[in-house]
N, C-alpha and C positions, 0 to 999 in steps of 0.2 A: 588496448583500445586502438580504435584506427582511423582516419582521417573522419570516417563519417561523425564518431564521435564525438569529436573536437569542435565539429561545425556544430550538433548537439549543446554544447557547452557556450559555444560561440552565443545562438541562440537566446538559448534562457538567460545568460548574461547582461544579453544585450536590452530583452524585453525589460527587467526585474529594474535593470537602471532606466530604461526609458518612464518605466513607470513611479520609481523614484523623485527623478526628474518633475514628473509632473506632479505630487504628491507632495513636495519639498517646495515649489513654486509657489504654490497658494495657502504654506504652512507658514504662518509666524515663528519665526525665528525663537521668539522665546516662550512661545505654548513648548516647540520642542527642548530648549536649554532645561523647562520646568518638570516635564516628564523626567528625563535624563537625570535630574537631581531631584527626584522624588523614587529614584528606584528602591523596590528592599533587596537587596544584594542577597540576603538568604535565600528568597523564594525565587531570585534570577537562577541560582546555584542548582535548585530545585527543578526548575526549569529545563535544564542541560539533561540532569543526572535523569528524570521522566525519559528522557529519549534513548538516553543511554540503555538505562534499564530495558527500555521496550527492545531494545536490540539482543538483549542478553538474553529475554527470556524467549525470543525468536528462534535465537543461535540456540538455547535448550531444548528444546521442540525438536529438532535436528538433530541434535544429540540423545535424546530419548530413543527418537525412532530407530535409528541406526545400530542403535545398541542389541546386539544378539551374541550366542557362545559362538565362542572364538574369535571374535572380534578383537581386532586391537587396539592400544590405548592411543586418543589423539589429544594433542593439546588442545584447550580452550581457543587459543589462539584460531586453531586452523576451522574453528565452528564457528565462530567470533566474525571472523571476517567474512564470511557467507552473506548475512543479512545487509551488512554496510556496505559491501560490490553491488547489492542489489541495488540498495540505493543509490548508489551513483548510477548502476544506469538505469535503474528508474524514472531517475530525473532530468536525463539527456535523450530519450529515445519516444516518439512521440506515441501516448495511450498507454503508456511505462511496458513496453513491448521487449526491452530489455532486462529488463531484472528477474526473468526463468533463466534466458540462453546463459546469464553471465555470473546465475548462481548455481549450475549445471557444471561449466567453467569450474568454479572453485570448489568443488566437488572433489572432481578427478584432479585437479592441483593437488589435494592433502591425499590421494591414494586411491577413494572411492570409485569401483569398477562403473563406466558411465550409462551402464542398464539399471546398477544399484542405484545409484543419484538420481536418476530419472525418477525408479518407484518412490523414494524418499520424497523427492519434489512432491509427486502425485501427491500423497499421502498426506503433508503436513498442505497440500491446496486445498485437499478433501475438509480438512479438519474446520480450515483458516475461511472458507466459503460458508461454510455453516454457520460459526462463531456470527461471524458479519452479518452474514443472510438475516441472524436472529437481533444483532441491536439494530439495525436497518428497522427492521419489522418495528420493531418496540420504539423506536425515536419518529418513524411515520406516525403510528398513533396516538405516541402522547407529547410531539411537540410538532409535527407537522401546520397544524391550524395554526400554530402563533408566526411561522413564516408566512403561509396562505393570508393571512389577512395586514400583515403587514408590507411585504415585499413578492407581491404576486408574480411581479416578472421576472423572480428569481425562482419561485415556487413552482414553476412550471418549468424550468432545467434541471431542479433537484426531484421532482416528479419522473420525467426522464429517466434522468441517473440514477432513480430506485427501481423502476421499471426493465432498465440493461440488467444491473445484478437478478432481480426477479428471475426475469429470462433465466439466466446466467446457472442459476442454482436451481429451477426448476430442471433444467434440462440436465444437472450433472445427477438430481434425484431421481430422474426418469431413467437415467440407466442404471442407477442403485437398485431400483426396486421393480423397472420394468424393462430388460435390460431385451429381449426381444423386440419388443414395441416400438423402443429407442431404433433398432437397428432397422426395423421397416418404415418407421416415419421419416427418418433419415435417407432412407435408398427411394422414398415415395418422392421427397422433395426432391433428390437429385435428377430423377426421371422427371422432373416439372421444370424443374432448372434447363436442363440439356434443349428443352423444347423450344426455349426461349436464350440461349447463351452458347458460347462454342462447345458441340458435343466433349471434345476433347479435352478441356479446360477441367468441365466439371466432371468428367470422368478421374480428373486427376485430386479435385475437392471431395470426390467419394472414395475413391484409394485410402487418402489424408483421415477423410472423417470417420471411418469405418477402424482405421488404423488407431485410432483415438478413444475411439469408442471401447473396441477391444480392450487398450494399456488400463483405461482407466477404472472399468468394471474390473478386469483382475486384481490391481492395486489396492482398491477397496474393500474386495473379499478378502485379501490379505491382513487388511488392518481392521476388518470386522472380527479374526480370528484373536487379535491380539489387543484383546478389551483393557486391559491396565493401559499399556502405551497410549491406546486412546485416548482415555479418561484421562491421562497425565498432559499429555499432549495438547485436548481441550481446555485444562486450567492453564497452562501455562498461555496460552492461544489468547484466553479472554484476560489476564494478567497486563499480555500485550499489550495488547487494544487497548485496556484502561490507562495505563501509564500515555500513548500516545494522543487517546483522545480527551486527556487530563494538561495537555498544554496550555492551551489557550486559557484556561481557568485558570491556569499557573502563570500565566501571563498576564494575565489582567491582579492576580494579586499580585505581584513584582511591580505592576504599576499605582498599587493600591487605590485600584477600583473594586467597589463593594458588588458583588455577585454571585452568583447562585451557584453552585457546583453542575447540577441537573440542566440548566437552561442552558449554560455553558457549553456544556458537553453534546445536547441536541444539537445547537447550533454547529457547533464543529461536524459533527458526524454528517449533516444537510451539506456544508461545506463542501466535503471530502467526495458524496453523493454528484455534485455538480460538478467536481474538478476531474470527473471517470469521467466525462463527456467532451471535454476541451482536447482537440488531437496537436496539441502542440507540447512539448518537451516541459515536464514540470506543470503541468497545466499553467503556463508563465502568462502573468495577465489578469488571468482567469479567477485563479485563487486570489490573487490581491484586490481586485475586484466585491468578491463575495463576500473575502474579510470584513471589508471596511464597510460593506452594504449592511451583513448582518450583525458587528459588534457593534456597528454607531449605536446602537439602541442602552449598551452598556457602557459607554464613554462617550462624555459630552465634548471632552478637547477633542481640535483636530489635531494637535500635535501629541497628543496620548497615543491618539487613535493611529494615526502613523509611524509613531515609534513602536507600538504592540503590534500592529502587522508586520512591519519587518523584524522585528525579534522574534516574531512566532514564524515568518518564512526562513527565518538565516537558522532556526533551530530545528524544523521540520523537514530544510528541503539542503542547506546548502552547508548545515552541520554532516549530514549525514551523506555529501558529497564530497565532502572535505574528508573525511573518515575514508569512505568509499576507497580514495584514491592512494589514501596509506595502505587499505588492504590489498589492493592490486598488488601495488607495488611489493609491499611484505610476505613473499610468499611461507606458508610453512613447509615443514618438513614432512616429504611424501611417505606414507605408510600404508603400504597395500596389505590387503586383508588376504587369506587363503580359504574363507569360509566359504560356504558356499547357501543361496538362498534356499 
């Protein structure tokens, strides 16, 4: 990691207490003493081990893929640590703009040739866009309205933030399936761009995009040929997801407040929607914000309601920068392969 990182850290740090701070200010001391000793210590436990799991079965995913004859055997460890480096610097790098570069990184650490790592990235992106693309879709239409008419001024950034992925997944399906199309609507905008922007600039954004374009229609036909890893890859993908967008329901029972699994789970996913649009490190602020806007409807203490946001951020954002920073630090043991793709 390197200075810039640290100012990263510095950052969400500094926000996460500020807002603390002001959260703690206008909390009764003993709504908080009363959550705190109303915890169920099993479903806390429960709690952790959901995030956990969602790491392990990420770090599987990657371990699937990579699996081909001749391959060599790698410890758990050195796949293990993959997803938790993301998370660190997911969580320091603003739009989580570091969690590719820095699990590219730990890649070629355990051995992986870094053209291999690249495709493997691609591949489990491919898989990991779709997954989402598809609860996104399904929590818009059957829980969208009950934010829309409660919390409209939230309802119009998580709008937004469904809108980016949209975008986002339409365009990596447009070169799935129209992978021509993709390349002239693509070189159409950049000829519209140059008109209006330094020719040379974006001469160097169609280089970039063109270059992108290419990696990733190859990488995709590659993992259209290899249908089990897929189909293994997308259970384990959706596995994920549910274990991580299963906290905050696990969160609210550790504080044994009675609710929905379902209603839970939309709200979180809306959440996570609006926290893709905050360009600050950890979406810091942003997410705490949302929290407290859309669980208040499921916890009447303010002191519940403050203790279950910061348990659900210290386990979502600063557990898994905490982990993060042992995996740096731990590296495994390098094992280069001889195979060849």
């Amino acid at each position: 990691m390197n200075k810039k990182h640290f100012w990263g850290i510095a950052v969400v740090l500094l926000i996460s207490l500020g807002v603390l701070y002001v959260d703690l200010k206008d909390t009764p001391v003993s709504q908080l003493r009363q959550a705190m000793n109303n915890v169920n210590v099993g479903a806390l436990l429960l709690v952790f081990l959901l995030m956990l799991l969602s790491y392990v079965f990420e770090a599987s995913i990657l371990a699937v893929l990579a699996q081909r004859p001749g391959e060599p055997k790698r410890s758990k460890w050195s796949f293990l640590r993959i997803p938790i480096i993301q998370a660190l610097f997911n969580a320091i790098t603003p739009m989580s703009t570091g969690g590719q570069p820095s699990q590219l990184a730990a890649m070629v650490q355990m051995g992986i040739e870094g053209g291999r790592a690249t495709s493997l990235l691609l591949m489990k992106f491919i898989i990991y866009q779709i997954v989402v693309f598809l609860a996104y879709v399904v929590t818009i239409i059957t829980g969208f309205h009950m934010v829309a008419t409660k919390f409209a001024g939230l309802a119009f950034f998580i709008a937004i933030g469904f809108l980016i992925h949209v975008s986002s997944i339409i365009f990596l399906l447009a070169i799935l399936f129209a992978y021509n199309w993709t390349k002239k609507a693509a070189d159409w905008l950049m000829n519209w761009l140059a008109k209006i922007i330094n020719p040379q600039r974006v001469e160097g954004w169609r280089t970039a995009t063109m270059a992108k374009i290419d990696t990733f229609y190859t990488e995709s036909q590659k993992l259209k040929r290899e249908k089990k890893k897929l189909v293994l890859s997308a259970v384990l993908t959706v596995l994920q997801l549910l274990c991580f967008y299963s906290i905050p329901f696990m969160v609210l029972v550790t504080l044994r407040v009675p609710a929905d699994w379902v209603s839970v789970t939309q709200m979180n996913i809306m959440i996570i929607m609006f926290m893709a649009i905050i360009p600050i490190p950890g979406a810091s602020g942003g997410a705490e914000y949302s929290f407290q806007t859309l669980f208040a409807s499921f916890i009447s203490s303010k002191g519940a309601l403050v203790f279950g946001m910061f348990l659900w951020r210290f386990v979502t954002y600063f557990f898994g920068m905490i982990l993060g920073i042992f995996g740096w630090i731990f590296k495994p043991k390098k094992v280069t392969s001889s195979a060849k793709d």
